[in-house]
C-alpha positions in Angstrom: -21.1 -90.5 11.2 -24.9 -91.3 11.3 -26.8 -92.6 8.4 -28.9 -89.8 6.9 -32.5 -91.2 6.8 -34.8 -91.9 4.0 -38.4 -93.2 3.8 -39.1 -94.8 0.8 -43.0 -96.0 -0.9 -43.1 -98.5 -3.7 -45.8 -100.5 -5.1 -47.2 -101.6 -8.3 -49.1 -98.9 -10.6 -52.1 -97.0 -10.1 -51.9 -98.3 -6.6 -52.1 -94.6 -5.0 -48.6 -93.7 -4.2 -48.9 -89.9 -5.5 -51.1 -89.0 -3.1 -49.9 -91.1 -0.1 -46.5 -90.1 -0.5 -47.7 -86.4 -0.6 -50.0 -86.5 3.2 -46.4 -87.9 4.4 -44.2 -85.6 2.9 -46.7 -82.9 4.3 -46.7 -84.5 7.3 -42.8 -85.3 7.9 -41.8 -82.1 6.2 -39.9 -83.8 3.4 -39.9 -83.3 -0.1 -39.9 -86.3 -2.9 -37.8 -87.9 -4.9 -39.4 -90.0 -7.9 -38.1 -93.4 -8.8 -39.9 -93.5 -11.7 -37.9 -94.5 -15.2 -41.0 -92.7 -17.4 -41.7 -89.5 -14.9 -37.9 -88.4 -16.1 -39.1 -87.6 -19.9 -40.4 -84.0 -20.4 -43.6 -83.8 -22.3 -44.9 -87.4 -21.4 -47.1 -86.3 -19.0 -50.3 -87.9 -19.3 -48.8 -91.7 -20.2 -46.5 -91.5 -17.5 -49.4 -90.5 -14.8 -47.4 -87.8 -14.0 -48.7 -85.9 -10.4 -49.7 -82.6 -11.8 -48.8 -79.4 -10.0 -52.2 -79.6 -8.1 -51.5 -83.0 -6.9 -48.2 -82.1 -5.7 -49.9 -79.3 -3.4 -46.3 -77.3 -3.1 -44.2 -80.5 -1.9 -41.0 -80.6 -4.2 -40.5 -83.3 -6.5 -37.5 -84.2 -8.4 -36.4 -86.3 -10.6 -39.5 -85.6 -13.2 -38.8 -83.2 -16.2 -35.0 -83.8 -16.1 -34.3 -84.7 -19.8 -36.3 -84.6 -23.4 -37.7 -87.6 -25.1 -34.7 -88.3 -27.5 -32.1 -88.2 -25.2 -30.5 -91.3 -23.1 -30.5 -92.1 -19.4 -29.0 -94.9 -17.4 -29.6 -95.9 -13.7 -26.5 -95.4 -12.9 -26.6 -91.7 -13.4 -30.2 -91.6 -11.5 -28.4 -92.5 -8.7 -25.5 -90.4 -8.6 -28.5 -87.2 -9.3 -30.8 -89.3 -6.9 -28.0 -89.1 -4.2 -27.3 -85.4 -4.5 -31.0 -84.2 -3.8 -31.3 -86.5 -0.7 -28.1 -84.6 1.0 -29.3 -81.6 0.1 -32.5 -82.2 1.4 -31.4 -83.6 4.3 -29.1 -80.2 4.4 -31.8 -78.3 4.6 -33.0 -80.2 8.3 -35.8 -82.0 5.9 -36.7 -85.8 5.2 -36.3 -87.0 1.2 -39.3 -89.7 0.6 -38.1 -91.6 -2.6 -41.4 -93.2 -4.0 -42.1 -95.0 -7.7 -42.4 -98.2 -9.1 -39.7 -98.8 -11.0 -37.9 -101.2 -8.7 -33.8 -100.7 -10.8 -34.1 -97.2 -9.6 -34.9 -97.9 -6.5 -32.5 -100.1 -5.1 -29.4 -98.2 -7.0 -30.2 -95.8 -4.7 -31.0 -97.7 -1.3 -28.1 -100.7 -2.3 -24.5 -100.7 -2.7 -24.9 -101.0 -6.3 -21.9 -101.4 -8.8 -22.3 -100.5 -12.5 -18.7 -100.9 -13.9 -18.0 -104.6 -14.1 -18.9 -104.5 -18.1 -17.7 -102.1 -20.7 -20.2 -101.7 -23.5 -19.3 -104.3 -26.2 -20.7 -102.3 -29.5 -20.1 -105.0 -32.0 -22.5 -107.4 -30.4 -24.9 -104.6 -29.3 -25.0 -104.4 -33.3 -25.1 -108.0 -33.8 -28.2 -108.5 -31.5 -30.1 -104.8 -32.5 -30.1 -106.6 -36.8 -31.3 -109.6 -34.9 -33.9 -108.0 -33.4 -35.1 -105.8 -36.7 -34.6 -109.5 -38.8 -36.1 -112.2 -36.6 -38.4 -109.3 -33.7 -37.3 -109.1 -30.1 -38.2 -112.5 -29.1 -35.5 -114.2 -30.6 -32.8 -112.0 -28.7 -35.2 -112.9 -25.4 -34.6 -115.9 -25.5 -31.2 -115.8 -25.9 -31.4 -113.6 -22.8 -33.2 -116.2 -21.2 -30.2 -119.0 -21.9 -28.2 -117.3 -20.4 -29.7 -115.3 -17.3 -33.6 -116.6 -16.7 -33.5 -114.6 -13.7 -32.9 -111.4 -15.5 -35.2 -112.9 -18.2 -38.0 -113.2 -15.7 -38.5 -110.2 -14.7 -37.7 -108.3 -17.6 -40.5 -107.4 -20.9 -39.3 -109.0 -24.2 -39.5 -105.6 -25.7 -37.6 -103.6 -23.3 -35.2 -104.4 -26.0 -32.4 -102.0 -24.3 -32.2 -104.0 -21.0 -31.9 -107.3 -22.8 -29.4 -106.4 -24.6 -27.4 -104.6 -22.2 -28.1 -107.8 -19.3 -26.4 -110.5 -22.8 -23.7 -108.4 -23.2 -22.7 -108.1 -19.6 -22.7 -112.2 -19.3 -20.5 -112.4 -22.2 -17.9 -109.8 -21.0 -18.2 -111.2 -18.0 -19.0 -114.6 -17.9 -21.2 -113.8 -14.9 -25.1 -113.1 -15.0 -26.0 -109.4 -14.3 -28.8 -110.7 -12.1 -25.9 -112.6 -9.9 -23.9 -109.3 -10.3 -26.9 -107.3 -8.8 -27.0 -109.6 -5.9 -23.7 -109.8 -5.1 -23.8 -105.7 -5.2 -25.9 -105.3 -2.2 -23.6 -105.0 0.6 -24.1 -105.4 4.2 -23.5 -101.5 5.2 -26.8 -100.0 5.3 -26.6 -96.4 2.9 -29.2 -94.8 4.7 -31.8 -94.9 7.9 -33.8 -96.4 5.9 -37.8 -96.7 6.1 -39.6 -99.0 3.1 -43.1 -98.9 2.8 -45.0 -100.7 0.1 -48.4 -100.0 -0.8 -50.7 -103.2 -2.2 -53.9 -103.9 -2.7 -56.1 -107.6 -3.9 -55.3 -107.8 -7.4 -58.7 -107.7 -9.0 -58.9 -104.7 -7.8 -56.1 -103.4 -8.5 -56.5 -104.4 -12.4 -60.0 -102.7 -11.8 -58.0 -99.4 -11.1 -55.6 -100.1 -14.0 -58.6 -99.8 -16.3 -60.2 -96.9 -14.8 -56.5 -95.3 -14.9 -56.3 -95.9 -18.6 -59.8 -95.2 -19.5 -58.8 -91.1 -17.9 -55.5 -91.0 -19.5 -57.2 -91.1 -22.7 -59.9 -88.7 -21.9 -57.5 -86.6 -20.4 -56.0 -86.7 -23.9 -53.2 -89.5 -24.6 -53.9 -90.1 -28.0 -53.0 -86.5 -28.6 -49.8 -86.3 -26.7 -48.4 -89.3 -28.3 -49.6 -87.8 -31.4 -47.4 -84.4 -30.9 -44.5 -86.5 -30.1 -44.5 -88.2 -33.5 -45.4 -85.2 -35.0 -42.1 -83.6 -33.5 -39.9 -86.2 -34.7 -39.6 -88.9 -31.9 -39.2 -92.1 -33.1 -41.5 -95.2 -31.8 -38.2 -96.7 -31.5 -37.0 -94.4 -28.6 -36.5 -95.7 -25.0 -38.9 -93.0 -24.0 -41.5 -94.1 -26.5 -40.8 -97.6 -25.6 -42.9 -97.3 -22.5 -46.2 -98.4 -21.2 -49.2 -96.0 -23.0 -47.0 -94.7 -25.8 -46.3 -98.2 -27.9 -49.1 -99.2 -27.7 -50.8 -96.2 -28.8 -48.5 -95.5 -32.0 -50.0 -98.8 -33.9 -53.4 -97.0 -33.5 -52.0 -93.5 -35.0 -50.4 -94.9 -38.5 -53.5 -97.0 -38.9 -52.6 -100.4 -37.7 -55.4 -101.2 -35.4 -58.2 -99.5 -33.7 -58.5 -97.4 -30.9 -60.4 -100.2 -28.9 -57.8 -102.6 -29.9 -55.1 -100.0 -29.2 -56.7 -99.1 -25.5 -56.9 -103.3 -24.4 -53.4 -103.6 -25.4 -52.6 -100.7 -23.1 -54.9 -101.8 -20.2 -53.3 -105.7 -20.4 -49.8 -104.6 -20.7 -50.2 -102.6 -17.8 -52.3 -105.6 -15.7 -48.7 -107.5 -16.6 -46.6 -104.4 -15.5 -48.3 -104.1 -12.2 -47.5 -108.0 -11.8 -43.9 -107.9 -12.1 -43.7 -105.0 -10.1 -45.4 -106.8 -7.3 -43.2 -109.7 -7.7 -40.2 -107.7 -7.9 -40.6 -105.6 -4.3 -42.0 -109.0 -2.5 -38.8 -110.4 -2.5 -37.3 -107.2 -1.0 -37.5 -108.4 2.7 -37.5 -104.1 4.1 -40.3 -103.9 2.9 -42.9 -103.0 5.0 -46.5 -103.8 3.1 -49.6 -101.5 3.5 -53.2 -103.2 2.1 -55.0 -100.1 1.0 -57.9 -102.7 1.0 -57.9 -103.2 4.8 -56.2 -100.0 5.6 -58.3 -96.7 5.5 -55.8 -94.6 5.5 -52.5 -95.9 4.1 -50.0 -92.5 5.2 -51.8 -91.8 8.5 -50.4 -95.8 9.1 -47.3 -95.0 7.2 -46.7 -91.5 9.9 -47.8 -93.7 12.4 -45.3 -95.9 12.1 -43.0 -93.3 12.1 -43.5 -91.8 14.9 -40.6 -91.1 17.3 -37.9 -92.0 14.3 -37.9 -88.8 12.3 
């Protein structure tokens, strides 16, 4: 039975992989599937730099809009949803292009991953959420980082959820999740796979970062986060958790300053952007585009593709 193919665009934010992945799409008739763990939450449109229906130009996407603020996802069930759309797409005699930044997603999907080897242990989840509220998410990092630095490394101190979740599988399992992971990617290819990567020099990329964040609040940020409150989502959220909502909320009950609020968002992002770099380069598939040397990133991307789909 042959592999069914997939082309698949990562790179760091606010590189340009909205509108490169659309002229492919166009271009290979295929349709998109987002790796992208914020693009999921309805409502969190403008923090998320989620490609409006104009910039979408009539190519499907899914995996954006699938569930509400409150409720709870894993990556585990992205892939299983993931999975389904690029069968049917590929069904329907088109080509699924899987593009985002959020590298867990994508290599669920394009790996033989396994996400059973740890039950969910509830008294220490407990245990380490009271240490987090007594002594602040540092001191349950650097637990995390006894026990897995690798895992440590490339994850946020306050993307309190994955820390907790990567302690508890090394002490129901004895093993670290990051040795897990690696051991998960078999041999057997999934798919006919095709990985692009979009980069670009890093000063300018942290120029487009700030230009990125600057039009997110014009376009109105302040007042999406503030309707989210206002509807009862709590800071505390996973959803809320992410990049141009936490660092927002501090500004709306008062805490800091708008300026003060905005540099947060634009460094935090800078650091974002890094680890996402850092996290594809060690994914040998990849196949890296410099949008600084190349004019036209998916005329290369087609180009390169020519005579496989």
């Amino acid at each position: 039975m042959s592999l069914l193919p997939l082309c698949v665009i990562v790179g760091p934010t606010a590189v340009g992989k909205t509108a490169v992945s659309v002229r492919v799409a166009k271009q290979l008739n295929g349709e998109i599937i987002s790796a992208d763990s914020m693009q999921i939450y309805r409502r969190m449109d403008i923090g998320t730099a989620k490609p409006t229906l104009e910039e979408q130009q009539g190519i499907p996407h899914y995996m954006i809009d699938i569930i509400d603020p409150g409720e709870q996802y894993s990556v585990a069930l992205f892939r299983k949803v993931a999975e389904k759309h690029i069968q049917d797409i590929v069904s329907r005699g088109k080509i699924p292009v899987m593009v985002g930044g959020t590298g867990l997603y994508v290599r669920s999907v394009i790996d033989q991953y396994s996400f059973t080897q740890a039950g969910i242990d509830q008294e220490l989840r407990t245990r380490l959420h009271k240490l987090a509220e007594s002594d602040g998410v540092l001191a349950v990092y650097r637990l995390l980082e006894e026990v897995d630095p690798n895992t440590a490394a490339r994850l946020h101190p306050n993307n309190i959820k994955r820390v907790i979740r990567a302690i508890e599988v090394y002490y129901n399992t004895g093993t670290p999740i990051s040795k897990l992971q690696a051991g998960d990617g078999q041999k057997t290819e999934k798919y006919r796979l095709f990985m692009f990567g979009l980069i670009i020099n890093r000063g300018y990329l942290y120029v487009k970062i700030e230009k990125r964040v600057d039009k997110m609040v014009a376009d109105g940020l302040i007042k999406e986060v503030s309707s989210l409150l206002k509807d009862g989502y709590s800071p505390e959220l996973t959803s809320m958790q992410g990049l141009g909502y936490k660092e927002i909320v501090p500004y709306l009950k008062g805490i800091t300053t708008l300026e003060d609020a905005v540099s947060t968002l634009k460094r935090n992002t800078r650091r974002y952007a890094k680890r996402q770099i850092t996290w594809f380069g060690h994914d040998q598939r990849v196949n890296w585009i410099d949008t600084g040397h190349v004019s036209d990133p998916a005329a290369e991307i087609i180009r390169r593709l020519e005579g496989v789909y």
